[in-house]
N, C-alpha and C positions, 0 to 999 in steps of 0.2 A: 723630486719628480719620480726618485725611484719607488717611491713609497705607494705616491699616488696609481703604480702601475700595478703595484704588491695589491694594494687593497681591491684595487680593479680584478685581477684577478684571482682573489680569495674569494671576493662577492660569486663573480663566475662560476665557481666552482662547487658555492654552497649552494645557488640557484640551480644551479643541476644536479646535484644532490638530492634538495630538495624534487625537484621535479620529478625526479625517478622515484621516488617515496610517495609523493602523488599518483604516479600511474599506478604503482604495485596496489597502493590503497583502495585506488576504485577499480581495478581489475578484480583485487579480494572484494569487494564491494561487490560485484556483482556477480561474481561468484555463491557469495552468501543468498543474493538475492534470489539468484534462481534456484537455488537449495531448500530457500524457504517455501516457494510456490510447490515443487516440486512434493516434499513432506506435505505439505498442507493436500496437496490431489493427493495423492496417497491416502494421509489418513481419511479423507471422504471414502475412497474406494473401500478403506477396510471394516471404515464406519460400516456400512451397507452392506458388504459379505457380512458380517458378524449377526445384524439384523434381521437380513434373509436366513440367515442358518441357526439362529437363537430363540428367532421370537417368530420366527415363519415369514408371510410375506404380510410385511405391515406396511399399510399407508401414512405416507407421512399427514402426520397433522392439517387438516384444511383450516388457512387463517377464519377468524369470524367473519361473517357477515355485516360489513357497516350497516349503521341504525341511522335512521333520518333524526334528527331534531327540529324542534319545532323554531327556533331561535337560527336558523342555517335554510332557510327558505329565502325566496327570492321579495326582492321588494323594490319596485319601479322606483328610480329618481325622481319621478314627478310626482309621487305620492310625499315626498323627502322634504320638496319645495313648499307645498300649505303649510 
């Protein structure tokens, strides 16, 4: 019986252990996390001074213009059914 109490409470002990190794892990977890965004806004901002002050005021790149195809038109269901 005494045993059973020992093991009982060795279990206990690592479970909490453990468990304080969990918090710390996701608190550094989310410490990382917001560090990362943070660096990430940053280097955008430094992107764009560098830009402005290297190459003057450039416009970012405008995506293309989608093209129609001929094969991407519409076509009635009821034309589907003859």
């Amino acid at each position: 019986m005494t045993v059973l109490w020992l093991l009982t409470g060795a279990s206990l002990v690592v479970a909490f252990v453990a468990w304080r190794q969990a918090r710390t892990t996701a608190r550094r977890l989310e410490q990382l996390s917001q560090m990362y965004w943070e660096l990430k806004y940053q280097h955008g901002e430094l992107r764009v001074q560098w830009q402005r002050g290297a190459g003057g005021q450039q416009a970012p790149p405008e995506p293309p213009a989608p093209t129609a195809r001929s094969n991407d038109s519409f076509i009635p269901l009821t034309s589907l059914k003859r």
